[in-house]
Kinemage of the C-alpha trace (Angstrom):
@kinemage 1
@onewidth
@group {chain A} dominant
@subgroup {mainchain}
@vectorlist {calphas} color= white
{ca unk a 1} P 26.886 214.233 81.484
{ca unk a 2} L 29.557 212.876 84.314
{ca unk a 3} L 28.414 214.498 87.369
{ca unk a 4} L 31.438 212.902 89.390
{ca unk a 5} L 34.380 209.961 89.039
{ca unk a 6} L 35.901 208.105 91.569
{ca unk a 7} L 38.649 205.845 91.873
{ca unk a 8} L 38.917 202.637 93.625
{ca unk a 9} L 40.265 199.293 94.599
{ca unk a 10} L 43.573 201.144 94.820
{ca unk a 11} L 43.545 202.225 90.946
{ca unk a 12} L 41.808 198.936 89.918
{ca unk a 13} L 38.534 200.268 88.926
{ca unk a 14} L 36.680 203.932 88.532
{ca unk a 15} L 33.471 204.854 89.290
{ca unk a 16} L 31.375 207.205 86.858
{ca unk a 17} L 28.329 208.997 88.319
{ca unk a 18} L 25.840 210.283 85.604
{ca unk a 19} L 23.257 213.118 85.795
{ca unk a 20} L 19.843 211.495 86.818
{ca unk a 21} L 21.647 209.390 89.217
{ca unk a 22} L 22.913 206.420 86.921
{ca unk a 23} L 26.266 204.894 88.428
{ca unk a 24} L 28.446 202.857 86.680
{ca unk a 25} L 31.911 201.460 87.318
{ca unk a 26} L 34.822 200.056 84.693
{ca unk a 27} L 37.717 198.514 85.624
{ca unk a 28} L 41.215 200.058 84.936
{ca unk a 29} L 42.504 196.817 82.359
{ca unk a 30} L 39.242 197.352 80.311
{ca unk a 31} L 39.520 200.641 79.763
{ca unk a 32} L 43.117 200.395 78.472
{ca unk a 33} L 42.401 197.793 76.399
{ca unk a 34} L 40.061 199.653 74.790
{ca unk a 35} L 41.479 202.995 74.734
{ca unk a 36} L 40.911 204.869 71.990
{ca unk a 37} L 44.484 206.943 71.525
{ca unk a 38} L 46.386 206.529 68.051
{ca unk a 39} L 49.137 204.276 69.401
{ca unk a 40} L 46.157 201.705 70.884
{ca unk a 41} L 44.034 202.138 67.645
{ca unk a 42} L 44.074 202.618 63.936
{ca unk a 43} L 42.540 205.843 63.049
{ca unk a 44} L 41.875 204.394 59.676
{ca unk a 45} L 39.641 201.669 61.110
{ca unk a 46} L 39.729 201.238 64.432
{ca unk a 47} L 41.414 198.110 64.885
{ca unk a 48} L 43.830 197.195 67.747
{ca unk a 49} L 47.323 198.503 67.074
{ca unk a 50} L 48.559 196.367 70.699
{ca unk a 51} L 48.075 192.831 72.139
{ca unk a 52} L 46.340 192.324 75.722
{ca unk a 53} L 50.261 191.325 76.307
{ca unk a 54} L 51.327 194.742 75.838
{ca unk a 55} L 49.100 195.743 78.386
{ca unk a 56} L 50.819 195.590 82.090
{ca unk a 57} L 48.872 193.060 83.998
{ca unk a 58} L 49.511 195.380 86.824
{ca unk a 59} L 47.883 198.394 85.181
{ca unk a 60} L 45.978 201.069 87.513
{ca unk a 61} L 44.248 204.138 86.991
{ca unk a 62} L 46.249 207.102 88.531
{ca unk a 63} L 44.105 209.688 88.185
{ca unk a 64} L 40.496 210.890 86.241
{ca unk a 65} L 39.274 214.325 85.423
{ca unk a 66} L 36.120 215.047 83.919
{ca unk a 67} L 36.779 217.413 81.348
{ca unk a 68} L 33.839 218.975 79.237
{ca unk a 69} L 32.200 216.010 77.004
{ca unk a 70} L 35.430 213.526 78.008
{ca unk a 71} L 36.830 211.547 80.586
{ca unk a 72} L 40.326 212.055 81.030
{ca unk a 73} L 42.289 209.063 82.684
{ca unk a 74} L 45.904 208.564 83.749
{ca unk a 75} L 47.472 204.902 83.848
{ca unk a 76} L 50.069 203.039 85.633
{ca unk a 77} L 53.011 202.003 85.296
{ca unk a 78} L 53.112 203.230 81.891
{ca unk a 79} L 52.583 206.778 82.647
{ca unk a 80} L 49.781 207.165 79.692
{ca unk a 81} L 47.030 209.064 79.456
{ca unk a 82} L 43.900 208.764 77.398
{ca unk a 83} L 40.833 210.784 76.774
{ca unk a 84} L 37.079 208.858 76.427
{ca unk a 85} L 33.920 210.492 75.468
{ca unk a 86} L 31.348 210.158 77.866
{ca unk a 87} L 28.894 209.183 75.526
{ca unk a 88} L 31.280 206.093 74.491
{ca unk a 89} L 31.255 205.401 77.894
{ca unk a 90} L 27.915 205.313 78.236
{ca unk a 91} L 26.859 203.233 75.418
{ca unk a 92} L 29.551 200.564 75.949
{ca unk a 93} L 28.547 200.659 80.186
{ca unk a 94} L 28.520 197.032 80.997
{ca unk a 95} L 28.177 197.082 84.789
{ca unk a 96} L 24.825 196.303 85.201
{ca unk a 97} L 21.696 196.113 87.951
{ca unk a 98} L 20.294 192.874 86.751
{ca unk a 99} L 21.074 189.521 85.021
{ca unk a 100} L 19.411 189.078 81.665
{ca unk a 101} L 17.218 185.720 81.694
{ca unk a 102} L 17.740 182.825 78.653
{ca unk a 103} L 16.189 184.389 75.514
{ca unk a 104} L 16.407 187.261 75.832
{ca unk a 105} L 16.856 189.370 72.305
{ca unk a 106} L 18.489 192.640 71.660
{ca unk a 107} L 16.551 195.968 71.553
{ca unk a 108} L 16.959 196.188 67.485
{ca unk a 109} L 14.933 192.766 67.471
{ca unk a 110} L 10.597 193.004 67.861
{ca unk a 111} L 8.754 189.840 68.037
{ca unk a 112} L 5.234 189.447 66.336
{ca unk a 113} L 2.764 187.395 65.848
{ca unk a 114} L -0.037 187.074 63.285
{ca unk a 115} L -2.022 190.074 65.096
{ca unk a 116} L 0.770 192.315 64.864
{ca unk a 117} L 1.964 191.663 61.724
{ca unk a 118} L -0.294 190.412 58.925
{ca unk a 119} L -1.568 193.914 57.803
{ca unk a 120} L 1.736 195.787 58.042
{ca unk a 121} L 4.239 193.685 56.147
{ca unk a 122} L 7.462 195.320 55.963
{ca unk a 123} L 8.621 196.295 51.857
{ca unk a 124} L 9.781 198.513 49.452
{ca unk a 125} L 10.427 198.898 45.749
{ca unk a 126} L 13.454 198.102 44.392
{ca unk a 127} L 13.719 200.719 42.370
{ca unk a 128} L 13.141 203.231 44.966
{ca unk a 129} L 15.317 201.305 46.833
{ca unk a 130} L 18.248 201.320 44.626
{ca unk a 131} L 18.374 205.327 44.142
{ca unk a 132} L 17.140 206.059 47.616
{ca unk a 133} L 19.463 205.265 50.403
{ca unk a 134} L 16.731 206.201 53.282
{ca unk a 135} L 14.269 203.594 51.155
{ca unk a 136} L 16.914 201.289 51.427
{ca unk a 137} L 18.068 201.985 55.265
{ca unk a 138} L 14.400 201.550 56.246
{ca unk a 139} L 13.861 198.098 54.427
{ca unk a 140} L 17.658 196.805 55.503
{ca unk a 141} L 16.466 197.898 59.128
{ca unk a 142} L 13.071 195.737 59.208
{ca unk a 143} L 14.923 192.508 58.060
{ca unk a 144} L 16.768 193.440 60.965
{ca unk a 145} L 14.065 194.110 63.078
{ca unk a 146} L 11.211 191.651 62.030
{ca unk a 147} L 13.545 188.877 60.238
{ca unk a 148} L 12.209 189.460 57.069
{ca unk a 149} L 10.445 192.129 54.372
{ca unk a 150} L 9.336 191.843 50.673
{ca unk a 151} L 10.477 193.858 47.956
{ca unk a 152} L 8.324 194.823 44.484
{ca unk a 153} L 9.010 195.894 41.772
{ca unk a 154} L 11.880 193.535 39.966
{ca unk a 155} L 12.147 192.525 36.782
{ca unk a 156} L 9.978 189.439 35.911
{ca unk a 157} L 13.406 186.759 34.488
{ca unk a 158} L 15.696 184.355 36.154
{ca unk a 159} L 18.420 186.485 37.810
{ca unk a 160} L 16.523 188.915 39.437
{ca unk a 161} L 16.978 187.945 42.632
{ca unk a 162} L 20.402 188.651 42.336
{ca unk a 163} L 19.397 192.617 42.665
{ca unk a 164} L 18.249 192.251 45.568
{ca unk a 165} L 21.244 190.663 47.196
{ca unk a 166} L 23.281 193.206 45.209
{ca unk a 167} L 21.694 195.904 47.445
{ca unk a 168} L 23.734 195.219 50.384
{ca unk a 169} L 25.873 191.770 50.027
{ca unk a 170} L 26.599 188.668 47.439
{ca unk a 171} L 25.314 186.100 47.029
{ca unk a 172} L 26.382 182.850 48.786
{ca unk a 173} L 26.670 179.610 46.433
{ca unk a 174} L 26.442 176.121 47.230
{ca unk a 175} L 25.676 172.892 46.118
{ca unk a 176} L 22.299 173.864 44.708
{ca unk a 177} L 23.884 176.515 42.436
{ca unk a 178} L 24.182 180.235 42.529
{ca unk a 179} L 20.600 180.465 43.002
{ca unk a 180} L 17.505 177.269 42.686
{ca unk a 181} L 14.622 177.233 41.064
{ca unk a 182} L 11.548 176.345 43.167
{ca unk a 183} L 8.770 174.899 40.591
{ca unk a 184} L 7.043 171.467 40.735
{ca unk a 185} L 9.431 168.898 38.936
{ca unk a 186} L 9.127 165.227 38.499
{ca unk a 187} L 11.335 162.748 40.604
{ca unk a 188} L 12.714 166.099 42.371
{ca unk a 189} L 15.301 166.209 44.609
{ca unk a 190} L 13.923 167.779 47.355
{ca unk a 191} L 9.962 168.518 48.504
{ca unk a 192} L 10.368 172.419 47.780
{ca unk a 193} L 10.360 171.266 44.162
{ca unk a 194} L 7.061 169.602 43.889
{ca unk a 195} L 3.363 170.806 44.349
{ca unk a 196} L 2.921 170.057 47.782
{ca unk a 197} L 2.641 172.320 51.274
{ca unk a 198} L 5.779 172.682 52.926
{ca unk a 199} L 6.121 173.316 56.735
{ca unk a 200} L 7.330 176.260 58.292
{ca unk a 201} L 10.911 175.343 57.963
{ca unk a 202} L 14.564 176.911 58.564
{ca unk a 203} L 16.272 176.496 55.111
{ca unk a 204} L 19.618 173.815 55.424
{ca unk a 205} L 20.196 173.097 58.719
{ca unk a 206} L 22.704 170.807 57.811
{ca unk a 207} L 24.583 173.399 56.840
{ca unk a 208} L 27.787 174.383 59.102
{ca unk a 209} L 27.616 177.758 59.053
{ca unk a 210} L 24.121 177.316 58.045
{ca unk a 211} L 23.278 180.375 55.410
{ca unk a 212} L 21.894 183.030 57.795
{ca unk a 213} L 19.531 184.841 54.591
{ca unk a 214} L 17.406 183.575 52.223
{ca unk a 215} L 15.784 185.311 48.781
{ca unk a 216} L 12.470 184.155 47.027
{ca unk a 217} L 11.786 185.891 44.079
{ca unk a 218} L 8.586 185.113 41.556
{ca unk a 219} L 8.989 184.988 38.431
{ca unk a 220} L 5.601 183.400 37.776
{ca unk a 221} L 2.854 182.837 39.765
{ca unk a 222} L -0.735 181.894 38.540
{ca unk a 223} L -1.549 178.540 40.374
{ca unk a 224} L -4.199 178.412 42.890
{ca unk a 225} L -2.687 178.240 46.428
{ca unk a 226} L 0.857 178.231 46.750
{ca unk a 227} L 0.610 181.282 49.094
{ca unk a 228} L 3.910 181.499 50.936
{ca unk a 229} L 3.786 182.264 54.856
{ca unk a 230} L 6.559 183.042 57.539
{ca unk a 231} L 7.014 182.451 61.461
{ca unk a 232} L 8.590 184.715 63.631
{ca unk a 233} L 10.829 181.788 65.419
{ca unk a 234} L 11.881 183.900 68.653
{ca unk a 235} L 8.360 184.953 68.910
{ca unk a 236} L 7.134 181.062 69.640
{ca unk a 237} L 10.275 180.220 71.625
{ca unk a 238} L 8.989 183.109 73.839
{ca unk a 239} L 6.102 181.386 74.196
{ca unk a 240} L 7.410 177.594 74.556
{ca unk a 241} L 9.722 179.169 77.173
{ca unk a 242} L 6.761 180.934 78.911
{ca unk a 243} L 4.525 177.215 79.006
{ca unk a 244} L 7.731 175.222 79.698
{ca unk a 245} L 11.370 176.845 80.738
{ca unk a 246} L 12.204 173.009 80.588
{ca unk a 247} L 11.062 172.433 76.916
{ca unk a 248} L 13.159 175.677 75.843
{ca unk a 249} L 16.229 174.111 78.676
{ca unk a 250} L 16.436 170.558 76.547
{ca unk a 251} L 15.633 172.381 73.497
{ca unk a 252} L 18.681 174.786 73.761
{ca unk a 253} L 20.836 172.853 75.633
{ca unk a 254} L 21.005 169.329 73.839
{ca unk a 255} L 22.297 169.253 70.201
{ca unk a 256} L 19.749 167.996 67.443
{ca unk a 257} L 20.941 166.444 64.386
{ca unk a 258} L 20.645 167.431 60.647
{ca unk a 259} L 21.822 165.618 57.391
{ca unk a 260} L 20.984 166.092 53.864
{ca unk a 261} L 22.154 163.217 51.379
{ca unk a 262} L 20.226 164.186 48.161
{ca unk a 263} L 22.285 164.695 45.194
{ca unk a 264} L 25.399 162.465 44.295
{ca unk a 265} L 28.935 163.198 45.761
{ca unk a 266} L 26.976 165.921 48.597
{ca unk a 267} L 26.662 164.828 52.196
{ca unk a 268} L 25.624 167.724 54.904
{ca unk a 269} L 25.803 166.901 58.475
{ca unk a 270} L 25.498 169.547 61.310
{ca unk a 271} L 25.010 169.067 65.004
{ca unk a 272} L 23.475 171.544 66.773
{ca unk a 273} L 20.297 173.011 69.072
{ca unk a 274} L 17.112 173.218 67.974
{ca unk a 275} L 17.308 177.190 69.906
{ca unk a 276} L 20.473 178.206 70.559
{ca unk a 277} L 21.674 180.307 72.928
{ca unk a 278} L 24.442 182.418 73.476
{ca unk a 279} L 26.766 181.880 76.358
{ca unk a 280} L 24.966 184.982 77.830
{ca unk a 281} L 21.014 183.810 77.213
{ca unk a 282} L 21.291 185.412 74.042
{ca unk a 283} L 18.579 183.920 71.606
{ca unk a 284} L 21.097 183.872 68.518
{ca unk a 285} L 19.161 180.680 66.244
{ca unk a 286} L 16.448 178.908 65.111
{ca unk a 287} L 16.832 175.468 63.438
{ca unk a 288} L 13.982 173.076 62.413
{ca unk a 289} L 13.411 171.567 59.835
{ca unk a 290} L 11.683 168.052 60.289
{ca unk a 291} L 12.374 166.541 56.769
{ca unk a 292} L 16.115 167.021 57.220
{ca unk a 293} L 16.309 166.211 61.003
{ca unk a 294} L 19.112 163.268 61.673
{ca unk a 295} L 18.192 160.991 64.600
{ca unk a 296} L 18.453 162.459 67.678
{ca unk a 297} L 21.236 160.882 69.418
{ca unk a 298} L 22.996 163.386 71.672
{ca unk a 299} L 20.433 163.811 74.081
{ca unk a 300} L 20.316 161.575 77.695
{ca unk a 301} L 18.433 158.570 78.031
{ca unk a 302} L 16.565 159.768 81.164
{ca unk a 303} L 15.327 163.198 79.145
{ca unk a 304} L 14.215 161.905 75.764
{ca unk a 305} L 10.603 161.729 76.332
{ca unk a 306} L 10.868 165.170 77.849
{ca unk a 307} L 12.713 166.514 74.881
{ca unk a 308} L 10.574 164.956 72.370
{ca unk a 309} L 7.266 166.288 74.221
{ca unk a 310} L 9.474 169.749 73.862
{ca unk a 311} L 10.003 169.443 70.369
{ca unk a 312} L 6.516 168.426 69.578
{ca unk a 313} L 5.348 171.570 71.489
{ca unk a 314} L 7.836 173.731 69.672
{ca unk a 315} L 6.198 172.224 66.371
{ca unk a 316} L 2.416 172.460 67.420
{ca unk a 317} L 3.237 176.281 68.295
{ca unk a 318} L 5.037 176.640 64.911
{ca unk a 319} L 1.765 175.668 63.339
{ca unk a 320} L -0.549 177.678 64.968
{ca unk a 321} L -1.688 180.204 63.016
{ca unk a 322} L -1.902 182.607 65.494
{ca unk a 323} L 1.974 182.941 64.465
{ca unk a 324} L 1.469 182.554 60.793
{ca unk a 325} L 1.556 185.903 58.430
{ca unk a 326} L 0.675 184.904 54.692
{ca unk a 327} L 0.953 186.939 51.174
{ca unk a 328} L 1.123 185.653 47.935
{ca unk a 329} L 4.324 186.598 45.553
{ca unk a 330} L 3.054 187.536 42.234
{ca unk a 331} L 5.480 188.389 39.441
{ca unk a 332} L 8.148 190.707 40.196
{ca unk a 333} L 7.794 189.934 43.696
{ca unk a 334} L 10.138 188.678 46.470
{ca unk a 335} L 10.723 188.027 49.918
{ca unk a 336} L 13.711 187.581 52.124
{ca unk a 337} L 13.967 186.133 55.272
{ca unk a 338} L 16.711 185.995 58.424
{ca unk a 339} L 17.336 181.829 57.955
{ca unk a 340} L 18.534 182.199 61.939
{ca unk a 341} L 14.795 183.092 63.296
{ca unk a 342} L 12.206 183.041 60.619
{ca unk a 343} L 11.049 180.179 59.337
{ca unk a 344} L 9.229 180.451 56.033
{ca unk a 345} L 6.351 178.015 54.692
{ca unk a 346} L 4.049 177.418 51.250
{ca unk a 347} L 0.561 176.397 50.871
{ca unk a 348} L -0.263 173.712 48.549
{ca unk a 349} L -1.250 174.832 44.917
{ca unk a 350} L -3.063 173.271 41.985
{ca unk a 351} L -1.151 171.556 38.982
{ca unk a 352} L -2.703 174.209 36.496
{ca unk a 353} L -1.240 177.343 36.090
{ca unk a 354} L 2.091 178.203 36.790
{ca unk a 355} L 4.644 178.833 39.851
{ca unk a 356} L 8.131 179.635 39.201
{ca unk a 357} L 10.352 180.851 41.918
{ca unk a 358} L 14.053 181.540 42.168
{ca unk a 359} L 15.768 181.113 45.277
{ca unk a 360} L 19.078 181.795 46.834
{ca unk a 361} L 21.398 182.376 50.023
{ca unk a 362} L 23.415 185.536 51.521
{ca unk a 363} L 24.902 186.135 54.481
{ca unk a 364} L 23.254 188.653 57.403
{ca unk a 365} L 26.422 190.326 58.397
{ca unk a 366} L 26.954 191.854 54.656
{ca unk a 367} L 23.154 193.055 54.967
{ca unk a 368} L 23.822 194.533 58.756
{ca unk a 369} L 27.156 196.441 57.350
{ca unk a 370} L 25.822 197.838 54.295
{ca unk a 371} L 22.672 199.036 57.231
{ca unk a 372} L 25.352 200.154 59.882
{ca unk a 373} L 27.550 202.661 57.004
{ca unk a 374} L 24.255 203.889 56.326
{ca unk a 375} L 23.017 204.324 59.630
{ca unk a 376} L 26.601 206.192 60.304
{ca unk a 377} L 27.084 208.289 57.328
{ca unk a 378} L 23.529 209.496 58.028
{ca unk a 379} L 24.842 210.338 61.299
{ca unk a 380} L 27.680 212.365 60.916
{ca unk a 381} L 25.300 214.433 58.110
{ca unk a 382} L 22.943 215.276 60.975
{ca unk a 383} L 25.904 216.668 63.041
C-alpha cells in the first residue's frame, strides 16, 4: 500500500512512499508512456496504441491522489488523467538502491552444481504432462529455472521427440533436418555421430541466432557407457568470475569465433562472446564449443595470452566434475536443455549394443509463453 506521493522537479518526477518504508520515484515521461488507459493501450493485448512522438516532450505530472488500490495521476499539457495500480507500480519500480554487478542472473534462474543437483533431477511424464497443465507448468518452470529437465514416458520410434516440443512450441529446422539422429555412423559428418565422448558443449554456435533449446530423445539405448551429462554454464562463470573478474572481462567482452563447414553448399559463421552479457551485466549466454571454435581473431594483441589462460580456465572448470550431473536415457527417455547456459556432454560407449538418439532444436521464448499463459490463467483462477 502507498502510504504517501509526492511531486517533484516541478511535475518532472513523483515520489511513491510504500508501507514498511520502501521509497521509490518515476519520472512523469515514463509513466505516460506506459500508461495503461484505452487510448495508450490495446485492451485486447496490450500493445501501444501511441508513438513516444505523441507524447509531449514537455509532459509533467499535475497532480497524484492515492485512491484505494490505485494511483491516480494528472498530466500536462494534455490535460489527461490515468489511473495505475499500485501493485503495477511496484513490480515494474526501477529506481533502485544499488547497481547490479556483471553476471548477475534473474531471480527465476538457480545455479547448481553437482552437489545440488545430481539426486534431484528435474522431470515428468509426458503423459501426465500432456493432460495435466500443473504437471506441465512445473516441468516448463524448471527448464526455466535449472536450464534443463527430462521427460519419461514417450513412445519408443523416430518422431517422438516431436511431442515434447509440441507441449509448448515447434520445432525449429535447419540444415540437419527437422530433427538428427545421434548414433555411431561411419565417415560421419560430425563427432556426435560416432562412438566417442563428447565435451560438455553448447550445440551450434555458429549459428546466428544460435537455437536457444535442444531435445534428446532415446529411442534405443543398450551400449555400455554413453551416459549423457549436463553443466550448469552460469554456475562455472560464477565461479571463473569469482577466481578471475579479468578472465570473465576478456571472456565477455571480446568476440570468439565459430564456423561449421561440414556438409556441401552449408557454411555457418557467427561472431560472438564466449559469456555474454547484457548491456546491464545481465548473464544472457553461454557459447563453447571447442570443435567448432574459428580462430580467434578479434581479440588485442597485448591480451591474448590473458584471454587464452581465461578460456582454458573456463574449460578446466567446465570439466570438473564437481559441475557435472549424469543419467543415462533409456528408451522412451529424453532430455532438453536451455542451448544459452547448459552445456550438455556424452560418455564414451562400447561398439556392442545399441544407441539411437533423435535430436532436435526449439526456441525458449515459445517454451517461456506457453509457461507465462499458464502461470496467468492460473492466476486469475485463484482470484
Amino acid at each position: 500500500m502507498l502510504t504517501h506521493a509526492l511531486i517533484g522537479d516541478d511535475g518532472g518526477t513523483i515520489e511513491l512512499g510504500w508501507q514498511g518504508g520502501r521509497r521509490t520515484r518515476f519520472h512523469a515521461m515514463w509513466l505516460r508512456d506506459n500508461a495503461l488507459d484505452d487510448k495508450t493501450r490495446s485492451a485486447g493485448n496490450g500493445q501501444r496504441l501511441i508513438t513516444i512522438l505523441d507524447i509531449s516532450a514537455d509532459t509533467k505530472i499535475s497532480a497524484a491522489a492515492i485512491k484505494g488500490d490505485a494511483l491516480e495521476i494528472s498530466f500536462v499539457p494534455e490535460q489527461k488523467t490515468v489511473s495505475f495500480p499500485t501493485a503495477w507500480l511496484s513490480a515494474n519500480a526501477y529506481d533502485r538502491d544499488t547497481a547490479r554487478g556483471a553476471g548477475w542472473t534473474g531471480e527465476d534462474i538457480v545455479r547448481w552444481t553437482k552437489a545440488s543437483m545430481q539426486n534431484s533431477v528435474p522431470r515428468a511424464g509426458y503423459a501426465a504432462a500432456s493432460r495435466d497443465r500443473t504437471v506441465l507448468r512445473d516441468w516448463l518452470s524448471a527448464v526455466r529455472t535449472y536450464g534443463f529437465a527430462v521427460m519419461d514416458g514417450l513412445p519408443a520410434e523416430s518422431g517422438a521427440l516431436c511431442k515434447v516440443s509440441d507441449l509448448f512450441g515447434y520445432i525449429r529446422e535447419t540444415n540437419y533436418g527437422r530433427w538428427f539422429e545421434v548414433r555411431a555412423e561411419v565417415n560421419p559428418n560430425n563427432l556426435a555421430y560416432t562412438n566417442l565422448g563428447l565435451q560438455a558443449h553448447t550445440d551450434n554456435p555458429y549459428r546466428d541466432p544460435v537455437p536457444t533449446l535442444q531435445i534428446l530423445s532415446c529411442i534405443e539405448n543398450t551400449v555400455e557407457g554413453g551416459e549423457s551429462s549436463v553443466v550448469d554454464g552460469f554456475a562455472v562463470a560464477a565461479a571463473l568470475q569469482a577466481e578471475n573478474p579479468e578472465g570473465l572481462r576478456l571472456l565477455s567482452s571480446c568476440p570468439a569465433r565459430f564456423e561449421y563447414a561440414g556438409s556441401s553448399g552449408v557454411r555457418l559463421q557467427s561472431k560472438r562472446p564466449m559469456i555474454e552479457l547484457g548491456p546491464d551485466g545481465e548473464l544472457i549466454c553461454i557459447r563453447f564449443n571447442n570443435r567448432s571454435l574459428a580462430p580467434v581473431v578479434d581479440v588485442p594483441f597485448a591480451d591474448m595470452d590473458a584471454y587464452y589462460g581465461a578460456y582454458r580456465r573456463f574449460a578446466k572448470l567446465i570439466e570438473d566434475p564437481s559441475f557435472e550431473v549424469t543419467f543415462k536415457l533409456e528408451a522412451g527417455q529424453a532430455f532438453i536443455v536451455d542451448n544459452t547456459r547448459v552445456m550438455h556432454a556424452r560418455k564414451a560407449f562400447s561398439g556392442t549394443g545399441k544407441r539411437w538418439l533423435q535430436g532436435c532444436y526449439a526456441d525458449k521464448d515459445g517454451l517461456l509463453s506457453t509457461l507465462a499463459a499458464i502461470e496467468h490463467g492460473f492466476k486469475e483462477a485463484a482470484e
